[in-house]
C-alpha positions in Angstrom: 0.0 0.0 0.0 2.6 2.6 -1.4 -0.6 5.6 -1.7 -3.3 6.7 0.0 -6.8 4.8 0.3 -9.8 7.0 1.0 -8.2 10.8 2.5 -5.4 11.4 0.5 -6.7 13.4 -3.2 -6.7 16.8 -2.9 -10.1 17.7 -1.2 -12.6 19.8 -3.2 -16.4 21.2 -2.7 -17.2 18.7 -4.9 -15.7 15.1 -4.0 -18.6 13.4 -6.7 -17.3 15.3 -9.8 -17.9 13.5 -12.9 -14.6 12.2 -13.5 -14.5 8.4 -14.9 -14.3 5.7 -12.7 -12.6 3.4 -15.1 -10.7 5.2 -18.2 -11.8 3.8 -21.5 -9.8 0.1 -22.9 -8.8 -0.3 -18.6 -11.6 -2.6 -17.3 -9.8 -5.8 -18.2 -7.0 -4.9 -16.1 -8.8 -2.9 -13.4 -11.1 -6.2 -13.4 -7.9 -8.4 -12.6 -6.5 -6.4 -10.0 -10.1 -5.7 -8.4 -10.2 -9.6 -8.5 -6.9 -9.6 -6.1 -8.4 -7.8 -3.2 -11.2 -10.6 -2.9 -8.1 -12.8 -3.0 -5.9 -12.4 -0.1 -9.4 -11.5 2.0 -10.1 -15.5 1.3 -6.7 -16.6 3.8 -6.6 -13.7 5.8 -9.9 -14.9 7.1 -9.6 -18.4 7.1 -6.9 -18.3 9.6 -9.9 -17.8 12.1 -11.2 -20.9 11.6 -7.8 -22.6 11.5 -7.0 -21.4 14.5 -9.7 -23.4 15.8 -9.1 -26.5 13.6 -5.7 -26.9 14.8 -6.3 -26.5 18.4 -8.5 -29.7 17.8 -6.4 -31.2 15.0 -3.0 -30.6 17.2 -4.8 -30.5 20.9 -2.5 -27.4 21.0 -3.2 -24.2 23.5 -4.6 -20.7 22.3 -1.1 -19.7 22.9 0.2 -21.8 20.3 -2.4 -21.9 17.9 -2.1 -17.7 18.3 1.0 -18.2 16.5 -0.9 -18.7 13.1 -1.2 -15.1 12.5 2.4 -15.2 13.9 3.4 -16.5 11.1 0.5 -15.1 8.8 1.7 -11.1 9.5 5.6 -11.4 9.9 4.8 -12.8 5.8 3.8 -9.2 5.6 6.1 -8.0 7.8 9.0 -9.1 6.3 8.4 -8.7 2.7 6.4 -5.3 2.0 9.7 -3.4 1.4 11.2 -6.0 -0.9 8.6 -6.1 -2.7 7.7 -2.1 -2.6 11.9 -2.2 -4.0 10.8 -5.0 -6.6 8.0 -3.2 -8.3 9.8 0.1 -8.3 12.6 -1.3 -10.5 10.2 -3.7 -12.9 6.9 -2.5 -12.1 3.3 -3.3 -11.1 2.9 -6.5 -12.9 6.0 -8.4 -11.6 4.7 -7.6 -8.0 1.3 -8.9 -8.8 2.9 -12.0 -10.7 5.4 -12.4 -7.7 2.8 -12.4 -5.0 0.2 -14.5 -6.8 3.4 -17.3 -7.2 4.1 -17.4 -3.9 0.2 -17.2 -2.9 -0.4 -20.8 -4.4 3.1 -22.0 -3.9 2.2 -21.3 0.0 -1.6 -23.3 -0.9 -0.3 -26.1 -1.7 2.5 -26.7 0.6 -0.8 -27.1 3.1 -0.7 -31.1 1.6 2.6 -32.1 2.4 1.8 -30.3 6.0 -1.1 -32.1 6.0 0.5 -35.4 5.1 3.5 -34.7 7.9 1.2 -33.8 10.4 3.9 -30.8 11.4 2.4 -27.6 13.0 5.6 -25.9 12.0 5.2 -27.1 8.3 1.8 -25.4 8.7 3.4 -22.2 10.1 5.7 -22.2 7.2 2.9 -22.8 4.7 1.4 -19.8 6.3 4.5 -17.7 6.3 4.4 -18.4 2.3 0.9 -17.8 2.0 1.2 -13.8 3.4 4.6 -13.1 1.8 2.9 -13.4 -1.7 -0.1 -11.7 0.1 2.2 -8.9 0.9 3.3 -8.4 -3.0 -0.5 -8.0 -3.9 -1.1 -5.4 -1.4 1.8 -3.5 -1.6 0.8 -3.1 -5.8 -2.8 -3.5 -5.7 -4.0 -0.3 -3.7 -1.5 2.4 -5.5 -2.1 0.5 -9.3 -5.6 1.2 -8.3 -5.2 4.9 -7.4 -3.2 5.7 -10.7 -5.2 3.8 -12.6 -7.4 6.8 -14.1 -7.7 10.5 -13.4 -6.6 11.4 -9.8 -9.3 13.3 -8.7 -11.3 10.1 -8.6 -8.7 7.8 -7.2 -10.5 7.5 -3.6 -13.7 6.2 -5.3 -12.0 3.9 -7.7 -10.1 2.8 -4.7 -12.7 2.4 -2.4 -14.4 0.5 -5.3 -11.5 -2.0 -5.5 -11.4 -2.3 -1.6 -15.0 -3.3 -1.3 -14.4 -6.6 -3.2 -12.0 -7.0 -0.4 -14.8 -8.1 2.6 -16.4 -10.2 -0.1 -13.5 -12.8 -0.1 -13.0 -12.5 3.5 -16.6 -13.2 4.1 -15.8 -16.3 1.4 -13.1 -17.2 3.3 -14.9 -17.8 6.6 -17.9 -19.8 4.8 -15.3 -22.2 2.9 -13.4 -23.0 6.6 -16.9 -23.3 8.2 -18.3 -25.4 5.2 -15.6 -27.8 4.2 -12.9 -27.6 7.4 -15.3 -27.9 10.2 -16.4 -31.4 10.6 -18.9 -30.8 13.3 -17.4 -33.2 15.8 -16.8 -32.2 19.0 -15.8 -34.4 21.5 -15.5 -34.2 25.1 -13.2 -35.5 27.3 -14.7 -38.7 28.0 -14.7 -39.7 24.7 -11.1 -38.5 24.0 -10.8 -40.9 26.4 -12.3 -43.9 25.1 -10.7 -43.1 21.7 -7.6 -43.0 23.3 -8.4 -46.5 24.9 -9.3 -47.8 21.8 -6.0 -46.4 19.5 -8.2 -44.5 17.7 -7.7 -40.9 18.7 -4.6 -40.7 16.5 -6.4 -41.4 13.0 -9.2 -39.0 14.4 -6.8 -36.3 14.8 -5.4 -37.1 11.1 -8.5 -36.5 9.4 -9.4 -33.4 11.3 -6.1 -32.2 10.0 -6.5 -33.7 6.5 -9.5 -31.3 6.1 -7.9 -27.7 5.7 -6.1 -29.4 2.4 -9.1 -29.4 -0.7 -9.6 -25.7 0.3 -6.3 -24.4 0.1 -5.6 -26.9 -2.8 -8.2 -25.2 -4.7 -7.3 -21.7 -3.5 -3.6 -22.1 -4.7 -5.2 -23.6 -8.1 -6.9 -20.5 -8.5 -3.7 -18.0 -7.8 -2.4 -19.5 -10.1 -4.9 -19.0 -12.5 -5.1 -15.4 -11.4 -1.6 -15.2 -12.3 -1.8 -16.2 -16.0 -4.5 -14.0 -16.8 -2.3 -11.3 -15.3 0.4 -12.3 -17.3 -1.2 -12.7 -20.9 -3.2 -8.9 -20.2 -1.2 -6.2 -21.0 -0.5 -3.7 -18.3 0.1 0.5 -18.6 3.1 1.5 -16.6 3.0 4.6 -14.7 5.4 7.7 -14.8 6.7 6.5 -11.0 7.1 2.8 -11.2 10.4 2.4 -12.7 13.0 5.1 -10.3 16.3 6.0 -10.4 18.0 6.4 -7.4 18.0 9.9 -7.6 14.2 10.1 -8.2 11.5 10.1 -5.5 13.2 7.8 -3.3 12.7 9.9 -0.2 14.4 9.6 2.9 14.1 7.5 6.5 16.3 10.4 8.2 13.1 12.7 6.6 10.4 10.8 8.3 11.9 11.3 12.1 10.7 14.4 11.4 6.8 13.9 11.4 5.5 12.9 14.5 1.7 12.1 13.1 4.0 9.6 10.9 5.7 7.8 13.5 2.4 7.6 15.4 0.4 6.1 12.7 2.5 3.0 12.6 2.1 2.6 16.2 -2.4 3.3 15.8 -1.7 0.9 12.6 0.5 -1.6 14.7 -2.5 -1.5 17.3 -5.6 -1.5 15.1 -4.3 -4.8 13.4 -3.3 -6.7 16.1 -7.1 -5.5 17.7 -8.9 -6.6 14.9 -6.6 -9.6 14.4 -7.3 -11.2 18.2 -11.2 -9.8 17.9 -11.7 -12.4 15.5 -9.7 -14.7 15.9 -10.9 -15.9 19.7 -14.2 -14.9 18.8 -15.2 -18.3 18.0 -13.7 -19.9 21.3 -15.8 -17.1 23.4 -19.0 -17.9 21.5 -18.6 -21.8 22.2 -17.0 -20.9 26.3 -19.8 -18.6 26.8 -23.0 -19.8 24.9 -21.9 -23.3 24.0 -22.6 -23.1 20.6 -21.4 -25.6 18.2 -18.1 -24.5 16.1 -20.2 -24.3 12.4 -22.7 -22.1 14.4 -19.6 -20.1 15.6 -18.2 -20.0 12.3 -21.7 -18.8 10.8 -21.6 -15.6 13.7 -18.0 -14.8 12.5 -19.2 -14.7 8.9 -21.8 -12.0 10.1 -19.6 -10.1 11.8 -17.8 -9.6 8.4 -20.4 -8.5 7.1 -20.6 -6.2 9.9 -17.5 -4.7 8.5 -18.0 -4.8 4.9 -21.5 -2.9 6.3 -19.1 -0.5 8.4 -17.3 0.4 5.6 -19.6 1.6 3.0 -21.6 3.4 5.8 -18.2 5.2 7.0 -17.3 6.2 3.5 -21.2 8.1 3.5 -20.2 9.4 6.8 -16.9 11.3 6.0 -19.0 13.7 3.8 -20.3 14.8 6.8 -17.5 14.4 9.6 -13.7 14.7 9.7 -12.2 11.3 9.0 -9.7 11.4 12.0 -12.9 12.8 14.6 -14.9 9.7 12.8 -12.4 6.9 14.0 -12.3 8.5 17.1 -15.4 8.4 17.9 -15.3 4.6 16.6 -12.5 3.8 19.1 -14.3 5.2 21.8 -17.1 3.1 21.0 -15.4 0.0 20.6 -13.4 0.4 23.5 -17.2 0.4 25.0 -18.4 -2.6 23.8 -15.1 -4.6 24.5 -15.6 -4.0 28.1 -19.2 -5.3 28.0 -17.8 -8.3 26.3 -15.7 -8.5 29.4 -17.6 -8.0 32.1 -20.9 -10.0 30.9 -19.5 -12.8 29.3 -22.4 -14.5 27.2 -25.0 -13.6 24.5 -24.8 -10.0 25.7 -21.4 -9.8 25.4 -21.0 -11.8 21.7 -23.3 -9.0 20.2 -20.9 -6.6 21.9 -18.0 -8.3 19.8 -19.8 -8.7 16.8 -20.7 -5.0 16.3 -17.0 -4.0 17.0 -16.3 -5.1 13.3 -19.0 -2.4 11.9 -17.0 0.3 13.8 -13.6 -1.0 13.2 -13.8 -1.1 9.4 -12.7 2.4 9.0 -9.5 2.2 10.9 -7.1 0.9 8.4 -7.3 2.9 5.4 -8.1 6.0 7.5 -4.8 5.4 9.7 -3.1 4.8 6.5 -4.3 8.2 4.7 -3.9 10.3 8.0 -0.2 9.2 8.6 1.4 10.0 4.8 -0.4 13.1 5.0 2.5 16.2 4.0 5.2 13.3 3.5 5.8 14.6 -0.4 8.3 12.5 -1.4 8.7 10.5 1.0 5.2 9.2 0.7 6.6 5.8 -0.7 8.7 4.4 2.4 6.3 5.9 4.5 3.4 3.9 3.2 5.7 0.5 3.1 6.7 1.5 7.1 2.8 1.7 7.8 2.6 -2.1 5.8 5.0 -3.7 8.0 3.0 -2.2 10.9 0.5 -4.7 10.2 2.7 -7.2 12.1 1.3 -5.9 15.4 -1.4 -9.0 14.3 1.8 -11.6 15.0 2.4 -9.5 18.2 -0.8 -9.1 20.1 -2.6 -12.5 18.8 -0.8 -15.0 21.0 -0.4 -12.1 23.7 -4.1 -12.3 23.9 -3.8 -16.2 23.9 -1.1 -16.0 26.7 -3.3 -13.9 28.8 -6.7 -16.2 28.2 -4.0 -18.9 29.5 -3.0 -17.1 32.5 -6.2 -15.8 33.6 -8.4 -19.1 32.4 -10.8 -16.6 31.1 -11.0 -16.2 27.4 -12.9 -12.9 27.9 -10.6 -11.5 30.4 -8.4 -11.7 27.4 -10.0 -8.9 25.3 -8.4 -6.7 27.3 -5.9 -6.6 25.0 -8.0 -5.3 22.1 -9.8 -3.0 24.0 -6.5 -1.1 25.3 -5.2 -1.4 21.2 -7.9 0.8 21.3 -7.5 3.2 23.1 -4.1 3.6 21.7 -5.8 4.4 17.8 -8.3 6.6 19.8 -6.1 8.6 21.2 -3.9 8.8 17.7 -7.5 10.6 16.1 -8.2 13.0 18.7 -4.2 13.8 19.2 -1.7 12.3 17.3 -2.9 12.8 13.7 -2.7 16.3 14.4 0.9 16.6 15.8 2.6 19.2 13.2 6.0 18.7 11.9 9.3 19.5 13.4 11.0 22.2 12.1 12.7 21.6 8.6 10.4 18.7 7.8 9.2 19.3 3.8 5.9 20.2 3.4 5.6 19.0 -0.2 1.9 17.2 -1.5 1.6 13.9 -0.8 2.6 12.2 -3.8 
């Protein structure tokens, strides 16, 4: 995510002005890339439910099984400046070739997993999975932006990001459809399993199931990545740089405190949204004792919730500042996480749930308010605000750990809740912090 999503074209009385959406002969490709966002929403969601699988499949802790979006976000962690470097030297269509590669390679290395039965093949698999993932992002929001007339680069972006909720809402369904099996057993009949010699096999089918849907999900990267390569792509007047050109400075960025602050609010409002869902389905079946494919069907919803959120947030900023908006959405999260916590149940699931409708706006909003005034440094700076993604590795088994310590699973969304109040207080404050003295003042590119 090298640009800005939603907040970062120049501002004018009229936002709606009849420029084209799509520029004439560009709907193939803008269809392709479009197609990419439902993509990577498909894994980054099924890791919820695989959380849960493999604390069944593995009889594993929420510790451990936390450690899938370990592995999941230091992909992105690790490889959104390569590949920010990659696509600046060969362009657009490399990155989106290079990610969708490493997208199915990581897909299918879920059947030899499966066939090991290793936890830490799965982890590496994973680890695969996002570093393609992070290729895709890091092209797909700025090819967006520049694909058309600036001033309406937020709507064509927002258009592209909308397909995005779609595939994580896919994503959740396929994991609740084909990985749950619907058996749960207790511990009494672990134990007669156990007696028997049978628990073993049990646990190998339970694991066998995650490989058809990654199998077919890898088939279809691939896919995804022929088309790309057989359409022809425009390049841009700032893909390929010299080293003299637009390559901005680190040293520069010290020198904007809303910068440095919106990877800390980004760092926080991933690694919120990250544990919100991904214990979610243990608090539903700890606290209402709901079956897992009924708790798999109220984590679909509460994806809609957030596809929901965000078309009703993008209404909203007509009317209200976008920094004052998240604000008040992180006050009102930070709400409803503490009646999760202190009346665990149905009460408190529906307090969960609607934390996705208010949370939607976070990301792209964070994103837009912290490269605000960087000029030419807007490109590093976006690629620092990627990597800040991997406060989902961070605070996911954190959250796990402290369920563990505390033997209460809603205890545990403490940790969301003061994430929180750390992107809160970035809207109301941080965004606003001016830059030191000596700090460029250019547009944002």
């Amino acid at each position: 995510m090298l640009v800005p999503s939603v907040a970062t074209e120049k501002t004018t009385d009229n936002p709606h002005a009849q420029h084209p959406l799509i520029p004439h002969g560009m709907g193939l490709q803008f269809f392709l890339v479009a197609g990419l966002f439902f993509l990577w929403g498909v894994p980054n969601n099924l890791n919820d439910v695989l959380i849960r699988q493999f604390m069944t499949s593995f009889a594993i802790s929420r510790f451990q099984a936390g450690l899938v979006q370990s592995a999941f976000y230091m992909g992105y962690f690790l490889l959104a400046t390569p590949a920010a470097l990659l696509m600046r030297k060969f362009g657009y269509k490399l990155g989106f070739i290079t990610g969708l590669l490493l997208f199915g390679a990581g897909s299918f290395l879920f059947w030899p997993a499966a066939l090991v039965g290793r936890y830490s093949f799965f982890l590496f698999a994973l680890f695969v999975i996002a570093s393609g993932l992070a290729f895709l992002e890091t092209a797909s929001n700025p090819f967006a932006a520049q694909l058309g007339d600036p001033e309406s680069a937020a709507r064509r972006l927002n258009f592209a990001q909308a397909f995005n909720p779609l595939g994580s809402v896919c994503g959740v369904l396929i994991g609740t459809v084909f990985i749950f099996s619907g058996i749960e057993l207790d511990p009494q009949q672990i134990a007669h399993m156990q007696a028997l010699h049978t628990y073993h096999a049990y646990l190998h089918r339970e694991t066998m199931r995650v490989v058809t849907p990654y199998v077919v999900i890898g088939a279809i990267a691939f896919f995804w990545a022929i088309l790309i390569a057989r359409a022809k792509f425009p390049t841009f007047a700032t893909e390929h740089e010299t080293p003299s050109e637009n390559h901005g400075s680190f040293k520069e960025l010290l020198r904007f405190p809303h910068f440095l602050l919106a990877i800390v609010a980004q760092f926080l409002y991933v690694g919120a949204q990250v544990c919100s869902w991904s214990y979610f389905i243990q608090y539903i079946e700890t606290f209402t004792h709901q079956p897992e494919k009924t708790a798999g069907y109220l984590l679909t919803g509460t994806l809609l919730a957030f596809g929901a959120g965000r078309f009703a947030s993008s209404v909203l900023m007509r009317y209200v500042e976008p920094h004052i908006l998240m604000g008040i959405y992180g006050l009102v999260n930070i709400a409803l996480l503490a009646v999760a916590m202190e009346f665990p149940g149905w009460m408190g699931l529906w307090a969960i749930f609607a934390t996705s409708f208010f949370m939607s706006v976070m990301y792209p909003t964070i994103f837009a308010l912290g490269i605000r005034g960087l000029g030419r440094d807007t490109k590093i700076g976006g690629s620092l605000i990627v990597m800040a993604i991997v406060g989902g590795a961070v605070l996911t088994p954190t959250m796990g750990f402290v369920s563990e310590v505390s033997h209460n699973i809603a205890f545990a969304y403490i940790v969301p809740l003061l994430a929180y109040v750390g992107v809160a207080l970035y809207a109301f404050f941080g965004s606003a912090i001016p830059p030191r003295p000596g700090a460029s003042d250019g547009d944002v590119a």
